[in-house]
C-alpha positions in Angstrom: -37.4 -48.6 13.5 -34.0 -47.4 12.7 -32.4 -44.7 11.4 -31.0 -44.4 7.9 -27.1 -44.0 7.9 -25.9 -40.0 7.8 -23.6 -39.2 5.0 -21.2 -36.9 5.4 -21.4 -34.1 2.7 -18.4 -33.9 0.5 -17.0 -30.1 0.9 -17.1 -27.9 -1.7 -14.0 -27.7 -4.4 -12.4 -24.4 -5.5 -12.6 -21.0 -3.1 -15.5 -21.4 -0.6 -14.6 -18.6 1.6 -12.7 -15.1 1.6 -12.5 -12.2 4.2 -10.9 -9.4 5.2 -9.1 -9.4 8.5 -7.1 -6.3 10.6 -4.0 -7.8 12.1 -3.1 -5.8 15.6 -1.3 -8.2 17.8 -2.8 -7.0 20.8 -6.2 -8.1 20.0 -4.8 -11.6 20.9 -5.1 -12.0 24.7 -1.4 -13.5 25.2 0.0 -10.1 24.3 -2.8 -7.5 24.6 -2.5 -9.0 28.3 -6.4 -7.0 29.1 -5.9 -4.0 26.6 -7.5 -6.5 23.9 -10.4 -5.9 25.5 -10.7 -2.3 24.4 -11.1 -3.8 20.3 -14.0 -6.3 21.6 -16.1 -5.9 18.3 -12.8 -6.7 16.4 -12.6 -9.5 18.3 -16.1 -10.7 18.3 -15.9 -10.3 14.5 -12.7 -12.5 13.6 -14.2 -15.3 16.1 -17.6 -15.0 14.2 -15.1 -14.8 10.4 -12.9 -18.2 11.8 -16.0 -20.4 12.9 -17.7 -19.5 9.8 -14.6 -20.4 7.5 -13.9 -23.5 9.6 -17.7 -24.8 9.5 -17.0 -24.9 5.7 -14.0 -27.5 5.9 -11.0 -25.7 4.1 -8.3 -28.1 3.0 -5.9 -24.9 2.8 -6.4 -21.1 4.0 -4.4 -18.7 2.0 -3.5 -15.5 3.7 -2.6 -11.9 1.5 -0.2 -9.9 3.7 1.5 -6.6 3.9 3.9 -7.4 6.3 6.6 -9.9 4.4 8.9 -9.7 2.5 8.4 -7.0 -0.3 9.5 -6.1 -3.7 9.4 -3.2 -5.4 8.7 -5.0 -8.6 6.8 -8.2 -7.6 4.3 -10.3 -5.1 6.3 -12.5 -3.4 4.3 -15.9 -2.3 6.2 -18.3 0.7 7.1 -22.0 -0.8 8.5 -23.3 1.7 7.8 -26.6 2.7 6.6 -25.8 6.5 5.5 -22.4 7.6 6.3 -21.1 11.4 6.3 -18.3 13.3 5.6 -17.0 16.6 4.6 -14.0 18.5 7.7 -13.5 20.6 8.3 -10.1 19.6 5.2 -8.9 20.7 5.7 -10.5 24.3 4.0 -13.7 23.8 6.6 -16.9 21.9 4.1 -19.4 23.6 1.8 -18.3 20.9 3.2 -20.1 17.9 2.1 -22.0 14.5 3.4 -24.7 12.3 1.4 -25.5 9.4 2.0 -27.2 6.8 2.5 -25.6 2.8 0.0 -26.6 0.5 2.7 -27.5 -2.1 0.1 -29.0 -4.8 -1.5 -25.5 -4.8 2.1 -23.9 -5.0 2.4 -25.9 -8.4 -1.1 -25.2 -9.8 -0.1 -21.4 -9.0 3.1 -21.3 -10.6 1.3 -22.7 -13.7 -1.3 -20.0 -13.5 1.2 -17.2 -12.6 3.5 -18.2 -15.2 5.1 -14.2 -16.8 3.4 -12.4 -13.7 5.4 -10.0 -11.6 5.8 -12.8 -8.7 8.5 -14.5 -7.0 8.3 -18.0 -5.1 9.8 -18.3 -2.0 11.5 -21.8 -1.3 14.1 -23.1 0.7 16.9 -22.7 -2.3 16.2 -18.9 -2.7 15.3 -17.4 0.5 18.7 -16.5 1.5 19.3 -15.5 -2.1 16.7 -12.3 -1.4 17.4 -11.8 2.5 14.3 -13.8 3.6 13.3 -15.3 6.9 12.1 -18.8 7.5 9.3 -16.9 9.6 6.0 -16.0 8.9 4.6 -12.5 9.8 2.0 -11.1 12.1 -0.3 -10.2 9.2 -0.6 -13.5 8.8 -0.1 -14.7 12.1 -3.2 -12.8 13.4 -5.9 -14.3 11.6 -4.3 -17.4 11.7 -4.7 -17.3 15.6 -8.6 -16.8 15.2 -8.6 -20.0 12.7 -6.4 -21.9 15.1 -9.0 -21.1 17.8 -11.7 -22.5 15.3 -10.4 -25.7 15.0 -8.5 -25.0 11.9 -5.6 -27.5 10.9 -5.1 -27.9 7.4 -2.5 -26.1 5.2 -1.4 -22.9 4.9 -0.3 -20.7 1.7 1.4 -17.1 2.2 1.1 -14.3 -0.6 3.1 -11.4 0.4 2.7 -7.8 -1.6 4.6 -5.8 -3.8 4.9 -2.1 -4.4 3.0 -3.3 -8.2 0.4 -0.9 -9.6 -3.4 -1.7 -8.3 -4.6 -3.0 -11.2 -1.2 -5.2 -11.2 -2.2 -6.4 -7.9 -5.6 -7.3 -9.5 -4.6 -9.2 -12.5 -2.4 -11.3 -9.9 -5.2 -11.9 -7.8 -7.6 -12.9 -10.2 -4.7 -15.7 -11.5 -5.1 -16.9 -8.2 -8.6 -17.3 -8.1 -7.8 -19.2 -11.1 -5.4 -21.2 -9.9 -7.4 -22.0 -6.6 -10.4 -23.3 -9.0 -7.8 -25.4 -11.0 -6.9 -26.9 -7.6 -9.8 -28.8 -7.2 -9.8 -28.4 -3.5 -11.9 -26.3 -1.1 -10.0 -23.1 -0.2 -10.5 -19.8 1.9 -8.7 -17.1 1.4 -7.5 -13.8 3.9 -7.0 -10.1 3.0 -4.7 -9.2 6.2 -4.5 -5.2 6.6 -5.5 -2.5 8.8 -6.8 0.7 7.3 -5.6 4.2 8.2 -2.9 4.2 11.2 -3.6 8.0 11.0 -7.2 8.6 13.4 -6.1 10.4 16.4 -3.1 12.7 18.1 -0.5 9.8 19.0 -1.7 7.3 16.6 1.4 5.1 15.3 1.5 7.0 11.4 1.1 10.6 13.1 -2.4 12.0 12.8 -4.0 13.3 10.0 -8.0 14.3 9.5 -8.0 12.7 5.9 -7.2 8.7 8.0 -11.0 8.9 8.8 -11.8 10.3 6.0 -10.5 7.3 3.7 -11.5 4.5 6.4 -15.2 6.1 5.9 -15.0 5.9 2.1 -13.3 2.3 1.9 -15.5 0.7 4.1 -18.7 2.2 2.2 -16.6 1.0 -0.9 -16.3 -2.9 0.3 -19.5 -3.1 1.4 -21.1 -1.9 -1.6 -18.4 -4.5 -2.9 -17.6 -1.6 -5.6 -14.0 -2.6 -6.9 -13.9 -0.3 -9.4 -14.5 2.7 -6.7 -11.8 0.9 -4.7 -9.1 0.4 -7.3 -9.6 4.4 -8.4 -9.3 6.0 -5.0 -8.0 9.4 -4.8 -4.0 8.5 -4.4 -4.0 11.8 -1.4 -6.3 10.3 0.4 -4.8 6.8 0.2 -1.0 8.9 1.0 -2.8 10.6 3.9 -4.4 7.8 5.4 -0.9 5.8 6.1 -2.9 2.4 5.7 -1.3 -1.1 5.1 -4.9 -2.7 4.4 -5.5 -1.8 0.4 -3.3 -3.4 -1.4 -4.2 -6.9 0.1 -7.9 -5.6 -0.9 -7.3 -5.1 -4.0 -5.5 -8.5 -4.4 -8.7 -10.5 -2.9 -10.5 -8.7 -5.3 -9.0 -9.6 -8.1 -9.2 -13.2 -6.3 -13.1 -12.8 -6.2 -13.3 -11.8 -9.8 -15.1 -14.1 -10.9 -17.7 -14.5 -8.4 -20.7 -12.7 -7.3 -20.3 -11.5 -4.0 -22.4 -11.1 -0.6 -20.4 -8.5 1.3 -20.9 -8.4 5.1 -19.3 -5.4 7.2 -19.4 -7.4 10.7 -16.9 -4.7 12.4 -15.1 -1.4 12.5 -13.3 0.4 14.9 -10.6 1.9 15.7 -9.3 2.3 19.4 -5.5 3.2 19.2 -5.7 5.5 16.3 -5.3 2.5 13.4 -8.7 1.1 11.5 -9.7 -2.3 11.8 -12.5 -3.8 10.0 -13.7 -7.3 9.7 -15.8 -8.5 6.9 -17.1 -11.8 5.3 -17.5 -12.3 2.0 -20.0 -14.4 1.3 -19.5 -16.6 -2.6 -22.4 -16.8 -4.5 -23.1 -17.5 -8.2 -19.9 -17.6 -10.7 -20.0 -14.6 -12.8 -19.9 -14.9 -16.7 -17.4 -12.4 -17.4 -14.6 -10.4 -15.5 -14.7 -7.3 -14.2 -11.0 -6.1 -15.4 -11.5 -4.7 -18.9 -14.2 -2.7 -16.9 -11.6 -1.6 -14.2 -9.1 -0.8 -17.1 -11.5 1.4 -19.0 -12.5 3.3 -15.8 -8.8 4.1 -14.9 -8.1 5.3 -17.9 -11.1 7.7 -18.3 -9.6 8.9 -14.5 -6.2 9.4 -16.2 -7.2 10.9 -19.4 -9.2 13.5 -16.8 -7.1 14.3 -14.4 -4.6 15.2 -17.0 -7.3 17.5 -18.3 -6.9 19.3 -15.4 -3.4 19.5 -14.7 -1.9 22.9 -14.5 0.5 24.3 -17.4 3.8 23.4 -15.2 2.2 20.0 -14.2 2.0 19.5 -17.6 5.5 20.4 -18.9 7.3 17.7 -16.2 4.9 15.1 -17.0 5.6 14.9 -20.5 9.4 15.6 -19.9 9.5 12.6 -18.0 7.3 10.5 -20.6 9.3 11.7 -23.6 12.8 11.1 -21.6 11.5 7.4 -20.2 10.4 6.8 -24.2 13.2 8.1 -25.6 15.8 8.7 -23.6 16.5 12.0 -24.2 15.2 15.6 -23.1 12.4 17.1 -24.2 12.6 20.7 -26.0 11.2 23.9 -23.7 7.9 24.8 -25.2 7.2 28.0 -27.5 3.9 29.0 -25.8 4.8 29.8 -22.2 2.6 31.4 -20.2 3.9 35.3 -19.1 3.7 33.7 -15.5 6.3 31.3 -16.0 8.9 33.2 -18.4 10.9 33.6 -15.3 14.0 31.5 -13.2 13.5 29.8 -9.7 13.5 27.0 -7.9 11.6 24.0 -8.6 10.9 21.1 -6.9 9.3 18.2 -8.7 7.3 15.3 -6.8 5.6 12.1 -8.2 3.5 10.2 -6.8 2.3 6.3 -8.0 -1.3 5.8 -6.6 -0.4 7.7 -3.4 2.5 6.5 -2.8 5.7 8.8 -3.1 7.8 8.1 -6.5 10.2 10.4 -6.4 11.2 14.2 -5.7 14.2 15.9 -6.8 14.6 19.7 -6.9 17.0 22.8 -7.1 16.9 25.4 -4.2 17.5 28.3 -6.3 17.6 28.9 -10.6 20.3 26.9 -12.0 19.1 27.0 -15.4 18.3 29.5 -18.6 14.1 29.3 -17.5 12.0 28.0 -15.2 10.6 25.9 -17.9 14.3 24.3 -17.9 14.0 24.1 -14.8 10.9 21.9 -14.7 11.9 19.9 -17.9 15.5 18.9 -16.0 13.8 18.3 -12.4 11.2 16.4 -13.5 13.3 13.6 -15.5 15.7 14.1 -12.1 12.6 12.6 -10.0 11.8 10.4 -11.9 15.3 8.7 -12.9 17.5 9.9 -10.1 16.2 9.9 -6.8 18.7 7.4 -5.7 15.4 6.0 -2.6 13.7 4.4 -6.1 14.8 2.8 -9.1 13.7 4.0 -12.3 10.0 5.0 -13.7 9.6 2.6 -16.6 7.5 3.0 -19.2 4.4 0.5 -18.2 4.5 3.0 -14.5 3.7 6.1 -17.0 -0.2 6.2 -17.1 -0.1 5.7 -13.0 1.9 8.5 -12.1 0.4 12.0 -10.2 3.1 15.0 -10.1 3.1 17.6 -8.3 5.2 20.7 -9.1 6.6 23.5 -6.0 7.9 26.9 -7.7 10.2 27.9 -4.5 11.0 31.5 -3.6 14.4 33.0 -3.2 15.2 31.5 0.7 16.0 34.3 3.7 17.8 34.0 6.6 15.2 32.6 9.7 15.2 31.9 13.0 12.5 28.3 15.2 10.4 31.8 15.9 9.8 32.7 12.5 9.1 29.5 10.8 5.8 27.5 10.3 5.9 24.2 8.8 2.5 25.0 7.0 3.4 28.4 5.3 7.2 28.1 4.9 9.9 25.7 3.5 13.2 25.1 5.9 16.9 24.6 4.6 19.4 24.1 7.3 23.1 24.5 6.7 26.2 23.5 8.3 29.7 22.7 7.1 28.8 22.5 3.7 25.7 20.2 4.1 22.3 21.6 3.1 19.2 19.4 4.2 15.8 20.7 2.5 12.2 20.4 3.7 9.0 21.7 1.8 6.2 23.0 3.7 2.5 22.3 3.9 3.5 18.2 4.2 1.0 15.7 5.7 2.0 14.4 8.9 4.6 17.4 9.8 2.8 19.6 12.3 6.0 21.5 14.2 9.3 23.1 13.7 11.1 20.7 15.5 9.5 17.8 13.6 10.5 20.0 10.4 14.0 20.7 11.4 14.9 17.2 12.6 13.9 15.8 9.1 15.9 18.3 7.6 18.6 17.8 9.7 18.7 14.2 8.7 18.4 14.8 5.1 21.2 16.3 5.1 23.7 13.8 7.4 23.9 16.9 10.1 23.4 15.6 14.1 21.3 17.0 16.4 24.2 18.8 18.6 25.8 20.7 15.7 24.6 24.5 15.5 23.0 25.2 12.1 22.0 27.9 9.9 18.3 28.4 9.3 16.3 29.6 5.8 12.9 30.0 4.7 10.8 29.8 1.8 7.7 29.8 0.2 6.4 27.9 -2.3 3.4 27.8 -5.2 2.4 24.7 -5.4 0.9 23.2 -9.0 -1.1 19.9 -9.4 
């Protein structure tokens, strides 16, 4: 009797395999040198994520990191022909990698990215933007765990940008398109850890709200809720000091036209930064997309949240919208509140989906009203804070403010201050370095000091004069 022949199944075409993976270095036993044992779940997970991804025969992994080269204005995606890199800064070169780029994907993605805010990496302009050859440890990482698997096919490296979320998505979701066009079986990698914020010492600084969002994102991608996900509060996201969501939010938009399995395999978080592991498993191919649903819930979030903002909120929001539009300032307002018919200080701060956008501010009244006040700081922020280039238009319906009406500062001493109640100026030679209170991650005097001291180009041995201040602080 014998056997009939085995046929080896032909692997599936288009994506056939996404996850999310955390990207410590020292989970990797050449550089945690025993300490990886402390993230064994983490560990256990990724092995369990590679085998699983392996077993499904990708021609080409594609890996979303945090940790490359990035633009303000634009995902940046590697084209070079061969991608290398090793661990040699984190105490371990022998641990290195040498794969080769999937260039026929690099074409189909360039067709499918054609007018999208992304830039291609290849050898012609990677000294052009002040690029290394090397690949980073966000992608390295998982990488590793692949390796392990018996991965060796070819490699493609997406790199973020500082682009609004639902940016991030669209560009995603043209790579899933892309990846389908390809014709060849693909799995793809959201590298990022989650809140570097969980404990006294952790690498961010601690803050209680790091918990807080690892607790709700994790609920969120296991409920595979992208919508929850994409309309986070941005002060959470700001307090968490993550690296994680913006690579999330990219392999969303990759997945967006599939139904999804989600599997939370891990989370932990041992040195105060959150890792979690989890597979998502492709099922059916959806009918529709989920964007114009994401679009229409973001702006029911806007059009709320600006029917709650507070009357000076208000007045530097649409100053910086009618200057951005226009270019010009807006006139003060008729109707002022008795409150604010007064001269002071005024900081303005914005904010872009929890990340800062800008904050410019005067010290004391240095115009006719506070209103003025407002109405010049706000466009100030916005246009001016030379850290940023400028808000433009399409950045408008994205943007939180925040506005701090400052009292008149006294003379203070280290004893009297408290970096919760009370604002610090310090002063010497002519310099003036400013530091608001009640700011996330600033827990002491001499963490408040020092940053003023270095906002305002004044060393640490020259004697200063100290002032304090309160604030009322609008949203």
């Amino acid at each position: 009797m014998t056997s009939e022949p085995r046929v080896r199944r032909s692997p599936r075409r288009g994506l056939i395999a996404a996850a999310l993976s955390p990207h410590p270095p020292i989970i990797i036993p050449e550089v945690g040198r025993g300490e990886e044992r402390v993230t064994g779940k983490t560990v256990e997970a990724l092995t369990t994520v590679a085998k699983r991804m392996v077993e499904k025969q990708p021609e080409t992994v594609l890996v979303i990191s945090p940790h490359g080269p990035a633009f303000a204005d634009a995902v940046s995606i590697r084209a070079q022909r061969r991608l290398r890199g090793d661990l040699g800064s984190f105490r371990a070169p022998e641990v290195s990698f040498d794969y080769e780029t999937d260039t026929d994907l690099i074409s189909t993605l360039k067709k499918s990215l054609a007018g999208s805010p992304v830039v291609f990496l290849d050898e012609g302009n990677l000294g052009r933007y002040g690029v290394g050859y090397e690949i980073d440890h966000g992608v390295m990482v998982p990488l590793y765990f692949l390796k392990k698997a018996g991965f060796r096919g070819k490699l493609v490296v997406v790199n973020m940008g500082f682009l609004p979320y639902l940016d991030l998505y669209t560009v995603g979701r043209k790579i899933g398109f892309a990846i389908e066009e390809s014709g060849k079986p693909v799995a793809v990698v959201a590298s990022g850890d989650l809140s570097h914020r969980l404990m006294p010492g952790a690498p961010a600084g601690y803050s209680p709200r790091g918990k807080e969002f690892d607790e709700v994102l994790v609920k969120h991608l296991g409920a595979f809720d992208a919508t929850s996900i994409l309309t986070m509060d941005g002060s959470l996201i700001e307090a968490a000091g993550e690296c994680g969501l913006r690579p999330i939010v990219t392999l969303l938009g990759v997945l967006d036209s599939r139904e999804v399995r989600p599997q939370i395999l891990s989370y932990e978080g041992p040195f105060g930064v959150g890792y979690c592991v989890a597979l998502f498993e492709l099922e059916a191919k959806k009918s529709g997309s989920r964007l114009e649903a994401l679009r229409r819930e973001l702006h029911a979030k806007t059009e709320e949240r600006r029917s709650r903002e507070s009357f000076p909120v208000r007045i530097a929001r649409e100053s910086l919208e009618h200057y951005v539009r226009t270019g010009s300032l807006m006139k003060p307002p008729q109707d002022v509140p008795e409150e604010f018919r007064g001269r002071a200080g005024v900081f303005v701060s914005i904010h872009r989906e929890g990340a800062l956008r800008g904050c410019i501010g005067t010290t004391g009244p240095v115009r006719k009203s506070l209103v003025e006040e407002i109405i010049y700081n706000a466009v100030e922020a916005g246009t001016r804070d030379p850290r940023f280039p400028p808000v433009t238009v399409d950045e408008l319906d994205y943007l939180d403010y925040s506005v701090d009406i400052l009292s008149p500062a006294e003379p203070a001493d280290e004893e009297s201050l408290d970096p919760k109640k009370y604002g610090v100026i310090v002063e010497a030679g002519g310099r003036r370095g400013l530091l608001l209170p009640d700011l996330e991650g600033i827990d002491t005097v001499e963490e408040q000091i020092a940053i003023a001291r270095r906002k305002a180009g004044i060393s640490q041995g020259e004697s200063v004069k100290l002032y304090r201040f309160t604030v009322k602080r609008y949203h």
